[in-house]
Every structure is written in C-alpha cells, then in structure tokens.
Backbone as numpy.savetxt, mean C-alpha at the origin, in Angstrom:
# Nx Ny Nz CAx CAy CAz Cx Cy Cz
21.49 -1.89 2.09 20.64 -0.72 2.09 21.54 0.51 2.09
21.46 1.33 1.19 21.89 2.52 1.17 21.77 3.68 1.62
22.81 4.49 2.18 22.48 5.38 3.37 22.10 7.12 2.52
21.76 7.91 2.94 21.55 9.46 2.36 21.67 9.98 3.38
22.49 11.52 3.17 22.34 12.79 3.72 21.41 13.99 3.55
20.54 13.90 4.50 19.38 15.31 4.07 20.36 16.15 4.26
19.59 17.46 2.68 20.31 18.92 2.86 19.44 19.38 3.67
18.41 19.22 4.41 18.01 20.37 5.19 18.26 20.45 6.54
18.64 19.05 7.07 18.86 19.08 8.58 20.42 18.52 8.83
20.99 17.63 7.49 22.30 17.07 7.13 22.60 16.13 8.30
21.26 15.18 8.48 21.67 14.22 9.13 21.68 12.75 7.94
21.99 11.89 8.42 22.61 10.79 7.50 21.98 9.35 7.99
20.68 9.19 6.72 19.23 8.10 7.25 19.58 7.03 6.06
19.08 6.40 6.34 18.42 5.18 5.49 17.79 5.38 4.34
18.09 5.41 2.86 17.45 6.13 1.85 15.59 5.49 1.94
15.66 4.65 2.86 14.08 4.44 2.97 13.50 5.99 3.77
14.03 6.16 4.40 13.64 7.56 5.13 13.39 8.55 4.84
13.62 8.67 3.13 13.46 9.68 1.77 12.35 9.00 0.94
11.49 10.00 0.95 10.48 9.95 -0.14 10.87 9.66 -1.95
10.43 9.18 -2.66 10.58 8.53 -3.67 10.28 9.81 -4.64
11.08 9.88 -5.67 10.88 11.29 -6.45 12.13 10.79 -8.07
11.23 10.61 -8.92 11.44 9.85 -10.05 12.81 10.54 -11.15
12.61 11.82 -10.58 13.31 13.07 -11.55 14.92 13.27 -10.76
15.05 13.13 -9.28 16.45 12.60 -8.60 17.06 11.83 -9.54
18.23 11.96 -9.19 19.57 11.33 -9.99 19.16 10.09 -8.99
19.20 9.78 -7.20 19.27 8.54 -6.98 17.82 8.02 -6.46
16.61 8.84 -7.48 15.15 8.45 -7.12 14.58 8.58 -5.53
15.66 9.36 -5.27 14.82 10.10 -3.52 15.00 11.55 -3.23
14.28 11.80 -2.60 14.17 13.69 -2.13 15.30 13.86 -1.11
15.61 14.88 -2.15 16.87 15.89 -0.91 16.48 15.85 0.43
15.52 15.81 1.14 14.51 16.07 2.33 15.07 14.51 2.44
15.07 14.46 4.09 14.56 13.36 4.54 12.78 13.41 5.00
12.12 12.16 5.42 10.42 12.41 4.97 10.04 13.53 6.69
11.09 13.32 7.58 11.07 14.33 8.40 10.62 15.98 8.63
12.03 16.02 8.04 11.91 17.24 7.02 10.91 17.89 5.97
10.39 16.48 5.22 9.89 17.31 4.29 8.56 17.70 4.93
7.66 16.64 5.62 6.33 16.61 6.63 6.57 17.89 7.24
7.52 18.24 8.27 7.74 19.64 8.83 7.71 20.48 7.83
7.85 20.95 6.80 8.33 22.06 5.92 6.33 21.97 5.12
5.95 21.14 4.65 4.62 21.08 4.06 3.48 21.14 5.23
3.86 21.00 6.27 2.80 21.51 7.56 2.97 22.83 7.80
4.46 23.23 7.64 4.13 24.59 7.63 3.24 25.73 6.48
3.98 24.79 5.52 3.52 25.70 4.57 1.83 25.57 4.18
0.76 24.40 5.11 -0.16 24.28 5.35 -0.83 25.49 5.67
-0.09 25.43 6.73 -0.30 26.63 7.65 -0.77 27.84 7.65
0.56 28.14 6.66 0.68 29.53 5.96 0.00 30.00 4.79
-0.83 28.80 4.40 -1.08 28.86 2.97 -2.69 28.18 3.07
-3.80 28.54 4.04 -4.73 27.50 4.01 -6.18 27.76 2.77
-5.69 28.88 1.92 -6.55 28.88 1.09 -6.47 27.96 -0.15
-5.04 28.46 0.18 -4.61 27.61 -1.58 -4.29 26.07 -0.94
-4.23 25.89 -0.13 -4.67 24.21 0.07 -5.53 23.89 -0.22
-6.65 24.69 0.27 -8.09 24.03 0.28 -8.42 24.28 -1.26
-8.16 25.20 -2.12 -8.08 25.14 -3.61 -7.45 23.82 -4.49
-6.22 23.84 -3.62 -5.78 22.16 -4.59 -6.00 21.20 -4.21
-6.66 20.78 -3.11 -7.23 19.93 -2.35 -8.64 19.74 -3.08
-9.56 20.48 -3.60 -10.66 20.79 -3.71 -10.48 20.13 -5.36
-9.26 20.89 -6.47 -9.33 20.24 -7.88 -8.72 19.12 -7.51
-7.54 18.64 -6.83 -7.49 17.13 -6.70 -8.83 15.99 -6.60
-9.46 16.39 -6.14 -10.77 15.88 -5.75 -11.47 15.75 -6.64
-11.97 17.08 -7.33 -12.23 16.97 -8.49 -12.02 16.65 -9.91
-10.66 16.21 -9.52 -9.66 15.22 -10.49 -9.64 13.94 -10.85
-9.87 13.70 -9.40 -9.89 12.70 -9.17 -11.40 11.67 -8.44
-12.60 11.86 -8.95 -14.04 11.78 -8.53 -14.01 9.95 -8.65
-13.39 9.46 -9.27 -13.28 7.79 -9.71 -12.94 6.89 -8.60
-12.04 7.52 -7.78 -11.07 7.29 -6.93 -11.83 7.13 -5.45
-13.14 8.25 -5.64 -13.63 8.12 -4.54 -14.88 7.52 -4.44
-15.44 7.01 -4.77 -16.47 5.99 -5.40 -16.56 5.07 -4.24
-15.27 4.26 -4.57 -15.24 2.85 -3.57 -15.18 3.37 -2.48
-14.08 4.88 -1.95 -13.86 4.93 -0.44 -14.74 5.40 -0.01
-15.99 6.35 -0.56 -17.43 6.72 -0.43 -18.21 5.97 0.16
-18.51 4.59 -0.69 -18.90 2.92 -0.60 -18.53 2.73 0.75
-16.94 2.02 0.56 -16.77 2.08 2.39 -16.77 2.35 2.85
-16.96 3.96 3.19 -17.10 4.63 4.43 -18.71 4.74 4.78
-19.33 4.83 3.28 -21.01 4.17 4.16 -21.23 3.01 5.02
-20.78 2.20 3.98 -20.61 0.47 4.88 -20.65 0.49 6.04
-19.30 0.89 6.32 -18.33 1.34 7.74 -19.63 2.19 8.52
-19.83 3.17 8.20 -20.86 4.13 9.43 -21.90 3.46 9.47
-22.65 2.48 8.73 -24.11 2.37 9.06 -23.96 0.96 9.81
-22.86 0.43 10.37 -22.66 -0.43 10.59 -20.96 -0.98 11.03
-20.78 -0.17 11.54 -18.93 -0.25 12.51 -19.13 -1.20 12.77
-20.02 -1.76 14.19 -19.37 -3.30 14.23 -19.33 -4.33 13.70
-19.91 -4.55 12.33 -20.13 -5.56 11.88 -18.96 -4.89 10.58
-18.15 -4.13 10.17 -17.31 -4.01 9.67 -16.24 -4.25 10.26
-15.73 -4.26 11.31 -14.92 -4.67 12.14 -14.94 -6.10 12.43
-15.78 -6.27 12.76 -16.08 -8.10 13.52 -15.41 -8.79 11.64
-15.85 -8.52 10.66 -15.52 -8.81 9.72 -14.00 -8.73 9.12
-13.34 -7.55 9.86 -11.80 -7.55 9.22 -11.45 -8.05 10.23
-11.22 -8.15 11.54 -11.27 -9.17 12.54 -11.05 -10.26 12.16
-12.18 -10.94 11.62 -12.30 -12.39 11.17 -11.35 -12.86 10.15
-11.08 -11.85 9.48 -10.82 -12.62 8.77 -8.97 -12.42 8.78
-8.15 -11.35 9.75 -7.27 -11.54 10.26 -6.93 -12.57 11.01
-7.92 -13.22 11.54 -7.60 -14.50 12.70 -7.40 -15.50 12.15
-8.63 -15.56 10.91 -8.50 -16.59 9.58 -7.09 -17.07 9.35
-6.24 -15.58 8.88 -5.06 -15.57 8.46 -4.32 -15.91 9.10
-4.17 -15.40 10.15 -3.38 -16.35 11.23 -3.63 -17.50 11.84
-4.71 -18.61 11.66 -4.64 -19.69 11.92 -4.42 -20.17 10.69
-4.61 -20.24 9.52 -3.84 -20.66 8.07 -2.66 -20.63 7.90
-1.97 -19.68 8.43 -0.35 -19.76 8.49 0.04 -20.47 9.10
1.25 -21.59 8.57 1.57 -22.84 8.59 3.11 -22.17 9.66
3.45 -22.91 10.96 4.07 -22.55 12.14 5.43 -22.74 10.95
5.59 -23.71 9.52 7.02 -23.26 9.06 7.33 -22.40 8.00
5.84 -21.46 7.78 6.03 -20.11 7.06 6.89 -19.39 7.26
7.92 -18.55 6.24 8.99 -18.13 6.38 8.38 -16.52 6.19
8.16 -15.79 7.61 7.42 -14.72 7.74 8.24 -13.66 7.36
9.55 -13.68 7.23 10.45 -12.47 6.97 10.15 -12.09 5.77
10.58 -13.43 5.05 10.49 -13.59 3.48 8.81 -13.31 2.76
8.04 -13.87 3.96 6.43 -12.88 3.23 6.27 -11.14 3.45
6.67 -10.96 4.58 7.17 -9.51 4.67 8.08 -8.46 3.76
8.94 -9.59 3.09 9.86 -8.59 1.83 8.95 -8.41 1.10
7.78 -9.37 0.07 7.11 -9.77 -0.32 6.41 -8.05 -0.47
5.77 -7.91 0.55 5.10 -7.03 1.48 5.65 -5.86 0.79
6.91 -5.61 1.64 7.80 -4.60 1.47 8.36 -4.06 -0.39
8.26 -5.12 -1.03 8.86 -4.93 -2.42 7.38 -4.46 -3.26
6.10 -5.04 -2.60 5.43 -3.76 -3.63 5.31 -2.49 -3.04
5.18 -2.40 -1.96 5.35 -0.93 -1.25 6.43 -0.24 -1.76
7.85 -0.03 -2.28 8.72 -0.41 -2.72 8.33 0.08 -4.28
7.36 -0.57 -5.39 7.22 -0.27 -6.45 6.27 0.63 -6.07
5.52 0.61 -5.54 4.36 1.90 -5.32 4.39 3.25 -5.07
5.88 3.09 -4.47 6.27 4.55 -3.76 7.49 4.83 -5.17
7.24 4.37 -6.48 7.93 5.18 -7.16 7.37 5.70 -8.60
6.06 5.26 -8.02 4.57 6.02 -9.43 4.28 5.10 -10.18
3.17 5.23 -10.66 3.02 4.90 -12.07 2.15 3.70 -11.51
2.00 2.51 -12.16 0.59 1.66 -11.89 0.82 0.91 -10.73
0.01 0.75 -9.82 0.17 0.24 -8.63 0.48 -1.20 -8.68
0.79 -1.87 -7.48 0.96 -3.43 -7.33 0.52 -4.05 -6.29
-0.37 -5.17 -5.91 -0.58 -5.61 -4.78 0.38 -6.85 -4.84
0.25 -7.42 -3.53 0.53 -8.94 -3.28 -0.90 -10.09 -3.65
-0.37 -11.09 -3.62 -1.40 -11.79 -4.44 -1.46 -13.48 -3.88
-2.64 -13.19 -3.69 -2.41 -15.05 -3.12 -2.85 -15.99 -4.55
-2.10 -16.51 -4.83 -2.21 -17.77 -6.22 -3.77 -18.20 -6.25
-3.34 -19.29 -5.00 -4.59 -19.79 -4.51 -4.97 -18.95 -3.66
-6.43 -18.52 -3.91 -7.10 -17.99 -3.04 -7.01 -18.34 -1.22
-7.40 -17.89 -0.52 -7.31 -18.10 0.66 -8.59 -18.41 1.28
-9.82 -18.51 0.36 -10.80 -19.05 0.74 -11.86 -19.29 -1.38
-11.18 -20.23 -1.58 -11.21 -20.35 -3.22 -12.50 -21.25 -2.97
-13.52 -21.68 -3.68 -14.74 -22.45 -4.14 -14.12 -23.99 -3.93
-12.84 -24.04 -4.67 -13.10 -25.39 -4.71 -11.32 -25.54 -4.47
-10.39 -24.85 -3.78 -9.39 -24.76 -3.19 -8.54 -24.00 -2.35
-8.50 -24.17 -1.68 -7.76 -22.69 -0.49 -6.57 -22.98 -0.43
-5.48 -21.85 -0.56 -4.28 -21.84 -0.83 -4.10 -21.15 1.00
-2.55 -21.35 1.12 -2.17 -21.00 2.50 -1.15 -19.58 2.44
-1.34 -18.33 3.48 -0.72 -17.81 3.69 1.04 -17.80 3.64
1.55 -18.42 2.36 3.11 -18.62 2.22 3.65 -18.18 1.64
4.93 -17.84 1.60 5.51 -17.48 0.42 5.12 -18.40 -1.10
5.15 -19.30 -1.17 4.96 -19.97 -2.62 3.81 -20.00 -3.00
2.70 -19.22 -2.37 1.55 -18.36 -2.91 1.90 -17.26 -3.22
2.25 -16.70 -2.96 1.98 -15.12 -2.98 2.79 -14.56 -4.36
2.49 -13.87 -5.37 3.12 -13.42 -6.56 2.55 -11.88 -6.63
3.48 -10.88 -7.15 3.24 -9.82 -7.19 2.90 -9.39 -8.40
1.82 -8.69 -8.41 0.96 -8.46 -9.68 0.34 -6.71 -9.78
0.03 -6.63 -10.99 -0.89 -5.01 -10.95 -2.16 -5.03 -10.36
-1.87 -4.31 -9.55 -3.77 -4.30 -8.36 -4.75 -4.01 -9.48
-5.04 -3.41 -10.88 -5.66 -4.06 -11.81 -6.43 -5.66 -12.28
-5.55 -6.28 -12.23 -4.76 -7.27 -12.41 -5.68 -8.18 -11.16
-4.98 -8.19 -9.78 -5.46 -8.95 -8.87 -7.11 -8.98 -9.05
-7.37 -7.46 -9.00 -8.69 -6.86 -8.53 -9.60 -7.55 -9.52
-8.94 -7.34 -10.84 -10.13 -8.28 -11.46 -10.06 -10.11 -11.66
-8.75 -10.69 -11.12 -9.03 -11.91 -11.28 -10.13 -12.56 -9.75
-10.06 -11.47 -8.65 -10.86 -12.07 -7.58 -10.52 -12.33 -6.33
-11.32 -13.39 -6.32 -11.06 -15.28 -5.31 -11.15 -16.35 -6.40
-10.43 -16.23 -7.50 -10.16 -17.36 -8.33 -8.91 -17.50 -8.70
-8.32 -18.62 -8.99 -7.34 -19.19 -9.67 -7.14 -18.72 -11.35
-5.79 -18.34 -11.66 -6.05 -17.89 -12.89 -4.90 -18.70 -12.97
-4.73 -19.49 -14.09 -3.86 -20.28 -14.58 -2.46 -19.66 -15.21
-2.08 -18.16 -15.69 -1.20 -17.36 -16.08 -0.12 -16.88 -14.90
-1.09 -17.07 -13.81 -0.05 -16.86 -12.45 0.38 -17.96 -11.68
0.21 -19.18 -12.22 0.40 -20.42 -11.45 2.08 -20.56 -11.63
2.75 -20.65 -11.05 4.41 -20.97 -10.91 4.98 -22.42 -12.30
C-alpha cells in the first residue's frame, strides 16, 4: 500500500485516506479526505445559498436516481419494524451460511476491490453471489468461490438466479 503527503496539512497517510480524482497524475487528491471534509464544510458554511442551488440541480439531474430511494424510504416509514426485522434476518441468514472454513479476509478484499473500482467513476460494481444465497432450486454459500465481481447493472438484472456466463 502506498503512502501520500497532503499539501494542506503535510502529514503523510495511506493513499486510501485520499479521495479518488481521475485527472491526478497518481489518481488521488492533494487533500487528504480530512482535509478536504474540513475545507467543503466550511465552504458550506460560507456559501449556503449556492449549495442549496447545486444541491437543488443535482437533484434535478438526477430525478432517476431517486425513485428507488423514494420507494425505500416509504417502505422504511410506513413500517420500520418490519424493515428492520427483515435486514436483520437476513444478516443472521448470512451468518449462519458461512461455513466456520470461509476465508473471511479474502471475502473482505472481495468487498474492498469493488469499493476500490467505485471510488474511481464511471459504472459501478457490486459483489455477486454465483449461486444465489437463497436460489429456487439451489443456494450457494457465503464464500469466496461464489462471489464474482460484476456491473451492479449486470447483478441487478440477473436477480436470485444463476446465470451460466458467470459460472467459474
């Protein structure tokens, strides 16, 4: 892992500690994400019209985007506990499916490597279970030799099914 020096405070982090910025010579911000959070709160601050102006065409830029989180946040209010009891469930799911010789580091890079492509633009990526984790007519297990990284496109429309193009 490679280390960086912020110019604004010139302390010396973990280039994970730098925001992702495509147009850098080494694809991270001069700022460490410290820095930059302090410097854009201020300028929040100082600036709360024209936030709420680009805040307002982002939005309006972006109307597609908010559809689903619209969706779930109705879900969610007309009914918290039974949205909860539900991601609940199905976290516990996950953790009793995980096999005690799952190699959890290695599903965590997994993890970490689309976060990783995400934080440097352009079409997103989820993680992906092969086999579903609760499939019709097969359930695959929380492991590494499920899991393949794909375009959240991609996942989103193959499901809880098996698609034969992602099989190893």
């Amino acid at each position: 892992m490679s280390s960086k020096t912020c110019t604004k405070c010139s302390c010396t982090k973990s280039s994970e500690d730098f925001y992702a910025r495509s147009r850098a010579p080494d694809g991270r911000e001069a700022w460490c994400k410290v820095c930059r959070l302090a410097h854009n709160r201020k300028w929040v601050a100082a600036n709360p019209e024209r936030q709420s102006a680009l805040t307002s065409k982002w939005y309006a830029d972006n109307k597609d985007k908010h559809k689903h989180i619209a969706a779930s946040k109705a879900r969610y209010n007309a009914n918290p506990s039974a949205a909860l009891a539900k991601y609940y469930k199905r976290a516990e799911r996950t953790k009793r499916a995980t096999p005690i010789w799952a190699n959890l580091k290695l599903i965590e890079k997994m993890y970490t490597a689309a976060r990783n492509i995400n934080a440097l633009g352009g079409e997103k990526w989820e993680v992906d279970h092969v086999y579903p984790l609760q499939g019709k007519t097969v359930c695959g297990l929380p492991v590494l030799e499920n899991l393949a990284l794909m375009p959240a496109s991609a996942n989103r429309s193959k499901g809880n099914k098996i698609v034969e193009q992602y099989i190893f």
